[in-house]
Backbone as a printed PyTorch tensor [residue, N CA C, xyz], in Angstrom:
tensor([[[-38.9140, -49.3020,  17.4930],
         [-37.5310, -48.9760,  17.2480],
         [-37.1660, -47.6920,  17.9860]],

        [[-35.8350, -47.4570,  18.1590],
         [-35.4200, -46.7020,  19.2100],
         [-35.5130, -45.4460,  18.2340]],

        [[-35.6630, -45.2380,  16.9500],
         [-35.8360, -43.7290,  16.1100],
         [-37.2410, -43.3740,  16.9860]],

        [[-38.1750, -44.0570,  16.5540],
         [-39.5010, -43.7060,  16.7850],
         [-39.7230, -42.8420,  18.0220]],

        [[-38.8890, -43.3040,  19.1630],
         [-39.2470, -42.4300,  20.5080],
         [-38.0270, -41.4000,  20.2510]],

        [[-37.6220, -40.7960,  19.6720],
         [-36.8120, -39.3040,  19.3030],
         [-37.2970, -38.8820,  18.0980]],

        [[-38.6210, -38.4580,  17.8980],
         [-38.8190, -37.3560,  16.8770],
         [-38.7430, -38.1340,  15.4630]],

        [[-39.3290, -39.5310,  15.7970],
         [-39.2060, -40.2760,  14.1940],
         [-38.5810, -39.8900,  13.0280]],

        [[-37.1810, -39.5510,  13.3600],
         [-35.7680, -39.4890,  12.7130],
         [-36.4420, -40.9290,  11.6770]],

        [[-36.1120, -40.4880,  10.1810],
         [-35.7260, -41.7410,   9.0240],
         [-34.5800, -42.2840,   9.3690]],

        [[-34.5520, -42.8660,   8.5390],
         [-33.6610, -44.4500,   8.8620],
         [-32.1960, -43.6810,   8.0300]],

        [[-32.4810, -42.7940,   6.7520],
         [-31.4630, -42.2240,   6.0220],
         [-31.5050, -41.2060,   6.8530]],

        [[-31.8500, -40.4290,   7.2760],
         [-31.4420, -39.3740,   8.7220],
         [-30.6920, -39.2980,   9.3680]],

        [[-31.0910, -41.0620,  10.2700],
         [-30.0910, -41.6150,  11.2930],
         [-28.7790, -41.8470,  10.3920]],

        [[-28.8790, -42.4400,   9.1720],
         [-27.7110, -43.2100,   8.7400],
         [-26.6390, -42.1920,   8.5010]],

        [[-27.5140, -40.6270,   7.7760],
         [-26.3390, -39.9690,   7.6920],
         [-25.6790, -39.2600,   8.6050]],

        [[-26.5050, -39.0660,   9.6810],
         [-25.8470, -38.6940,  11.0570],
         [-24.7020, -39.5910,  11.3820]],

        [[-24.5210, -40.7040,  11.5230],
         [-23.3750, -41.6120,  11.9060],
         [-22.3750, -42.1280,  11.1510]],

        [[-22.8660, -42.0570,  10.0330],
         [-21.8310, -42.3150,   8.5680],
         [-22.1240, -43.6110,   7.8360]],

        [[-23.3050, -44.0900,   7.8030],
         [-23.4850, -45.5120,   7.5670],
         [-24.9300, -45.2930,   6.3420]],

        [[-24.7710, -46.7450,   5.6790],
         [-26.0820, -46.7650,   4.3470],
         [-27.1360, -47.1350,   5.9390]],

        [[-28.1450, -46.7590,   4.7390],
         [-29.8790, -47.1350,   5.3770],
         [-29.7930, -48.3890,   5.6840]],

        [[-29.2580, -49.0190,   4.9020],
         [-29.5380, -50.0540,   5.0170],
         [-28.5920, -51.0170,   6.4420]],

        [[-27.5130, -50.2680,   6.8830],
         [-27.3880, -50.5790,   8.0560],
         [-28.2030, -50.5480,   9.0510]],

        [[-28.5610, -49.2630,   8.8860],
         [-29.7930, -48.9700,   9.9840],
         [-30.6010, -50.0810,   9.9480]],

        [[-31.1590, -50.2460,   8.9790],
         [-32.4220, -51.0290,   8.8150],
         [-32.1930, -52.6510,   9.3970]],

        [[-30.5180, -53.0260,   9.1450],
         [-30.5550, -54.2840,   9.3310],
         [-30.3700, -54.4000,  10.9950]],

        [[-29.9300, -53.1560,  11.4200],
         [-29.8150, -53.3540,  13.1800],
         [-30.7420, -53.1690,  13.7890]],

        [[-32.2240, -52.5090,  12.9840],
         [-33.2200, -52.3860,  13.9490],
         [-34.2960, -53.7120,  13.7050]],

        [[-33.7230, -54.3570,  12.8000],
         [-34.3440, -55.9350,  12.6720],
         [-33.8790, -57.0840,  13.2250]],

        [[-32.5500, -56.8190,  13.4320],
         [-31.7880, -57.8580,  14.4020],
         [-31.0010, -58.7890,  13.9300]],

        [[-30.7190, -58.3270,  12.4490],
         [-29.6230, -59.1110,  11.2370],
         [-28.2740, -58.7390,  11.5760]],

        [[-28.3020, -57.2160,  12.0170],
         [-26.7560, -57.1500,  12.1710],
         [-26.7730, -56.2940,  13.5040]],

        [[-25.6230, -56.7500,  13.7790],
         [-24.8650, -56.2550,  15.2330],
         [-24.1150, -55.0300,  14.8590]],

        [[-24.2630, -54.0800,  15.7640],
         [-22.9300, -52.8170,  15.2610],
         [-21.8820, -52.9650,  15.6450]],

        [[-21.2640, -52.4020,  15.6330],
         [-19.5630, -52.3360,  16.3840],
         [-19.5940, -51.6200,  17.1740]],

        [[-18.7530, -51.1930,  18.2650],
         [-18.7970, -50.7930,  19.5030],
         [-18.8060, -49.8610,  19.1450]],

        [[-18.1930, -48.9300,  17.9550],
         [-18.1750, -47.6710,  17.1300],
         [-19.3080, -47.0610,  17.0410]],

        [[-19.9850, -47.7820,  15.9270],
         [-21.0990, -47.4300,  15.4780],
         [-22.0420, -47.5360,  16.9270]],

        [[-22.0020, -48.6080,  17.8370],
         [-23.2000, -48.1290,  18.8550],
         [-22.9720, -46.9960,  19.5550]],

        [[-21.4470, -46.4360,  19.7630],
         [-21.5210, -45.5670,  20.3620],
         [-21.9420, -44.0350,  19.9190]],

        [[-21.3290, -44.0620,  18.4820],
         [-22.3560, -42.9040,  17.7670],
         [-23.6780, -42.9120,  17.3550]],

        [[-24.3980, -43.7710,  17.5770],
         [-26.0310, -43.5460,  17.5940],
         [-26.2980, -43.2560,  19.1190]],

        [[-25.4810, -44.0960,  20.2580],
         [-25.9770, -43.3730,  21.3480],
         [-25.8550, -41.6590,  21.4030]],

        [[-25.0480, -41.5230,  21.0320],
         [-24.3290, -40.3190,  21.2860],
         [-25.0570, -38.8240,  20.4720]],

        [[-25.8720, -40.0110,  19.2370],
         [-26.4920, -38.7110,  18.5050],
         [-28.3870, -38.6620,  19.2030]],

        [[-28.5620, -39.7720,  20.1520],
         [-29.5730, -39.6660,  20.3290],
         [-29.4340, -39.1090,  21.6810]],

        [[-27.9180, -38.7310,  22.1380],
         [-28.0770, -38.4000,  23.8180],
         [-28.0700, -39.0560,  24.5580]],

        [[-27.7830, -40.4800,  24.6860],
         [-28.1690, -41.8450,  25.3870],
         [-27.2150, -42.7010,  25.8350]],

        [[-27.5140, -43.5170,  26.5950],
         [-26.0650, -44.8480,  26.6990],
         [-26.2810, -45.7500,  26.1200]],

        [[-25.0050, -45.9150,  25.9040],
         [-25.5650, -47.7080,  24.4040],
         [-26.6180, -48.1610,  25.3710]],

        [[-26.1390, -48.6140,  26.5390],
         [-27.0830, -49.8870,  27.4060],
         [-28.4750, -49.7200,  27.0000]],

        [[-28.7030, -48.2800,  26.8100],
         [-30.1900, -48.0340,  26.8620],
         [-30.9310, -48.3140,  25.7310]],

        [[-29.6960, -48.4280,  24.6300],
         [-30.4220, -48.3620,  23.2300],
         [-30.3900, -50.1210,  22.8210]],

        [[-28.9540, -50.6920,  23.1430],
         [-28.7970, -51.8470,  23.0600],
         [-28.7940, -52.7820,  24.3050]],

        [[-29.2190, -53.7450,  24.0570],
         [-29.5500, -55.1270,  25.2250],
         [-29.1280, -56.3510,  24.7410]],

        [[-28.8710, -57.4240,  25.9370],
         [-29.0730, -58.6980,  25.4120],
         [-30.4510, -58.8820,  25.3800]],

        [[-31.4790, -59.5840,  25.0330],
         [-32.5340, -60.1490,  25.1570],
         [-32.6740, -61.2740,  26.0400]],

        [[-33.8780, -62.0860,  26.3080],
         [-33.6000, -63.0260,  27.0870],
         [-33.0760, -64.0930,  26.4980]],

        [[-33.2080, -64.4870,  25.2470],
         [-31.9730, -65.0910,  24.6080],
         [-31.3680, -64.4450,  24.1020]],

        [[-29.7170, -64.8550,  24.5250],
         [-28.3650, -64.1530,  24.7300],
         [-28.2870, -64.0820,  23.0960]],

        [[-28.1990, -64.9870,  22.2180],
         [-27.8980, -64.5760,  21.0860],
         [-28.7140, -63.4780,  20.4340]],

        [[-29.7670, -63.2300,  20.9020],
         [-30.1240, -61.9960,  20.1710],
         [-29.9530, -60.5190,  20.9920]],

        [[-30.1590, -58.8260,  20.0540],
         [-29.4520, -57.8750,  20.3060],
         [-31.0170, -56.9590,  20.7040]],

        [[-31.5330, -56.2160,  21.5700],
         [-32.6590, -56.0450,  21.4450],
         [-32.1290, -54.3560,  21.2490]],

        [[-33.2280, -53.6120,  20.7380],
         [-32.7210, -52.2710,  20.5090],
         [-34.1020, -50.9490,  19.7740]]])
């Protein structure tokens, strides 16, 4: 998961940095839920990053890799 390579930030860490439950976190780094263009842009933004880098298509399109 993209916490792990920045200083293994928790999942409630990340969440309260961006304004969201853990449990968002948790469901986007499993691949249940998609963010909103919002929300990806403030996790890029708190990790320093471009969405692209954090988020992908995979090689199947329906899934979000991250």
């Amino acid at each position: 998961m993209f916490r792990f390579k920045h200083g293994e930030i928790t999942q409630q860490d990340l969440a309260n940095a961006v304004g969201v439950t853990r449990l968002t976190i948790h469901s986007i780094e499993t691949g249940k839920f998609a963010p909103s263009t919002l929300l990806a842009l403030k996790i890029a933004k708190y990790f320093g990053m471009k969405v692209e880098d954090i988020f992908y298509l995979s090689d199947n399109d329906d899934e979000i890799g991250g």
